[in-house]
C-alpha positions as a Markdown table, in Angstrom:
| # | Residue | x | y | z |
|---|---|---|---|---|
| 1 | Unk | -10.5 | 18.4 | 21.1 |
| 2 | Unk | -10.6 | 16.3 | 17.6 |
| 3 | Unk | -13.6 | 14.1 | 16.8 |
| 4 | Unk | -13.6 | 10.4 | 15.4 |
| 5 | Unk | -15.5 | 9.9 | 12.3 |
| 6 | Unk | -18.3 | 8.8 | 14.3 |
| 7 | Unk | -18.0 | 11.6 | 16.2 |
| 8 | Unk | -16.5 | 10.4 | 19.3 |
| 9 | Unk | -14.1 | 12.9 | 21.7 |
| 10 | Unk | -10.5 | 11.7 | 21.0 |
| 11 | Unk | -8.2 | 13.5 | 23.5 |
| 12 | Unk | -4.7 | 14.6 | 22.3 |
| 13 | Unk | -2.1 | 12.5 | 23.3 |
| 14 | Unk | 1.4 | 11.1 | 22.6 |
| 15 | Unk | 3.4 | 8.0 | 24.1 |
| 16 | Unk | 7.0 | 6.5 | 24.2 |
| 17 | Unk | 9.0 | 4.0 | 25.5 |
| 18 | Unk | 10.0 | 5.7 | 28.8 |
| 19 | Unk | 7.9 | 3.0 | 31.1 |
| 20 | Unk | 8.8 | 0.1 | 28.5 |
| 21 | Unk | 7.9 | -1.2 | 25.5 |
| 22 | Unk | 4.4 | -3.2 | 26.7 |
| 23 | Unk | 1.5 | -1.4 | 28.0 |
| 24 | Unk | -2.1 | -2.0 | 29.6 |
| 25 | Unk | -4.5 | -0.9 | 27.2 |
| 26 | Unk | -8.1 | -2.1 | 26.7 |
| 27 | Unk | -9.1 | -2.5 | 23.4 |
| 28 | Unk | -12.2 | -1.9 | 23.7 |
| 29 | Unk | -11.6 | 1.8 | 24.0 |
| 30 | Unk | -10.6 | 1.7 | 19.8 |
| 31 | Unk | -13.3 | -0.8 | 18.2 |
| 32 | Unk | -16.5 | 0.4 | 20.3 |
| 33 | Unk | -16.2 | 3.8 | 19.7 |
| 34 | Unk | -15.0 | 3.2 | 15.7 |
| 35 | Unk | -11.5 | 4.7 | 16.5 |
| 36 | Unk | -8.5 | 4.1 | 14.5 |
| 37 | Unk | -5.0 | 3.9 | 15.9 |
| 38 | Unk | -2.1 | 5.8 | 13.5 |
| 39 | Unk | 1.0 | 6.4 | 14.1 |
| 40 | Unk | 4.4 | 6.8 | 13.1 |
| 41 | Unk | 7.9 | 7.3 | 14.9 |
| 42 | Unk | 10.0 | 6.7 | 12.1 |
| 43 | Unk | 9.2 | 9.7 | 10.1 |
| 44 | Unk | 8.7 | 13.6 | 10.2 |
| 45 | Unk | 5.1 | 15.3 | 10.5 |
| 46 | Unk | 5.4 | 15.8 | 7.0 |
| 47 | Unk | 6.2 | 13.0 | 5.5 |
| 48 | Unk | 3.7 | 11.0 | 7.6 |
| 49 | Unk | 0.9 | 13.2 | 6.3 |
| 50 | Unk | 2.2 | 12.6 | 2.8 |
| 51 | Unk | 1.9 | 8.4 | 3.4 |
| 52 | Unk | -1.7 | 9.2 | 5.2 |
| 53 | Unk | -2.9 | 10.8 | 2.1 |
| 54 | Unk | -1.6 | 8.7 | -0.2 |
| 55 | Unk | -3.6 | 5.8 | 1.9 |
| 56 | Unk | -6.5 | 7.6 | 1.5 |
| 57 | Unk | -6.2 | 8.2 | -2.1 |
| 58 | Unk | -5.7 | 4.4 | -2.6 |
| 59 | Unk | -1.8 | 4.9 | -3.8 |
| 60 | Unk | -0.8 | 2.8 | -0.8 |
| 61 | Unk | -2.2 | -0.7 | 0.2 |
| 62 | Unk | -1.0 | -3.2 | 3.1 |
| 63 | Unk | 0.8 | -6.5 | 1.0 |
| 64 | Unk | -1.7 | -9.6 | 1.6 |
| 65 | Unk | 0.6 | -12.5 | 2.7 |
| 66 | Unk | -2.6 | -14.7 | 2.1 |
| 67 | Unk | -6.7 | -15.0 | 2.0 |
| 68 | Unk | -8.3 | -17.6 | 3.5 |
| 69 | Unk | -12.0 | -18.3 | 3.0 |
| 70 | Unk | -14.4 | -18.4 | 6.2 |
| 71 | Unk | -14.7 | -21.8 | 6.3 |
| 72 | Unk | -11.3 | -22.2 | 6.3 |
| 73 | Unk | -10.5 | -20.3 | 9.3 |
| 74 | Unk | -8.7 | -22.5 | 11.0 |
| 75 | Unk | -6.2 | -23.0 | 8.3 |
| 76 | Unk | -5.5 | -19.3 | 8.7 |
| 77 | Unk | -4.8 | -19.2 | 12.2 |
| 78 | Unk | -2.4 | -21.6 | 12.4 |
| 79 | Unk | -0.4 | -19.9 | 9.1 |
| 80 | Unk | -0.8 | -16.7 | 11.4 |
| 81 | Unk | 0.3 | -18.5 | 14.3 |
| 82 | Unk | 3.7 | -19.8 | 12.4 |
| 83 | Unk | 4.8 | -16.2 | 12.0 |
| 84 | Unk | 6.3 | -17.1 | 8.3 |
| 85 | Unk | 4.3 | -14.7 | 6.8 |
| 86 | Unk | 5.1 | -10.8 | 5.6 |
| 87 | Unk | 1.8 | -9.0 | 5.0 |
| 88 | Unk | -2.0 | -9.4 | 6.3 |
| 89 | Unk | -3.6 | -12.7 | 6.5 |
| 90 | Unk | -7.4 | -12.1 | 5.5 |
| 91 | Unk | -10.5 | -14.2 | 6.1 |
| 92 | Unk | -13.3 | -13.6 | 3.5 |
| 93 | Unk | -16.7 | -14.3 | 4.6 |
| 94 | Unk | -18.8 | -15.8 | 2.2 |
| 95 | Unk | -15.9 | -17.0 | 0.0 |
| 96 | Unk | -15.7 | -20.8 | -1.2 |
């Protein structure tokens, strides 16, 4: 069985759509234990371990639709909430 990089169990597993495309699934499961979620079912085994490492090695990036400070939080959420945006909308702590 693999470990987490906390060190965590992670049993092998695999999904699909058979049942449907939503699921129950507690979060929880993921952030307490420091677990990431990665997947891909667009590509081969070897091309997705060619986009992992390039992630890793910093050749890759998500696009930033937008960065909001702290304060500004709420001005975030609702850009988020009008689903206009391509990319991740981050909140910086500490940022004026």
């Amino acid at each position: 069985m693999a470990a987490s990089a906390s060190g965590a169990a992670i049993p092998p597993s695999a999904s699909s759509a058979m049942a449907g495309p939503v699921v129950e699934f507690d979060l929880r499961r993921l952030y307490l234990r420091n677990v990431a979620l990665v997947g891909s079912s667009m590509h081969t085994p070897a091309h997705f371990a060619r986009l992992a490492a390039d992630a890793v090695a910093g050749r890759v990036a998500p696009r930033i639709a937008a960065r909001h400070a702290l304060a500004d939080i709420h001005a975030a959420q609702e850009e988020f909430a009008r689903s206009a945006h391509v990319g991740k909308i981050v909140v910086v702590p500490g940022a004026a």
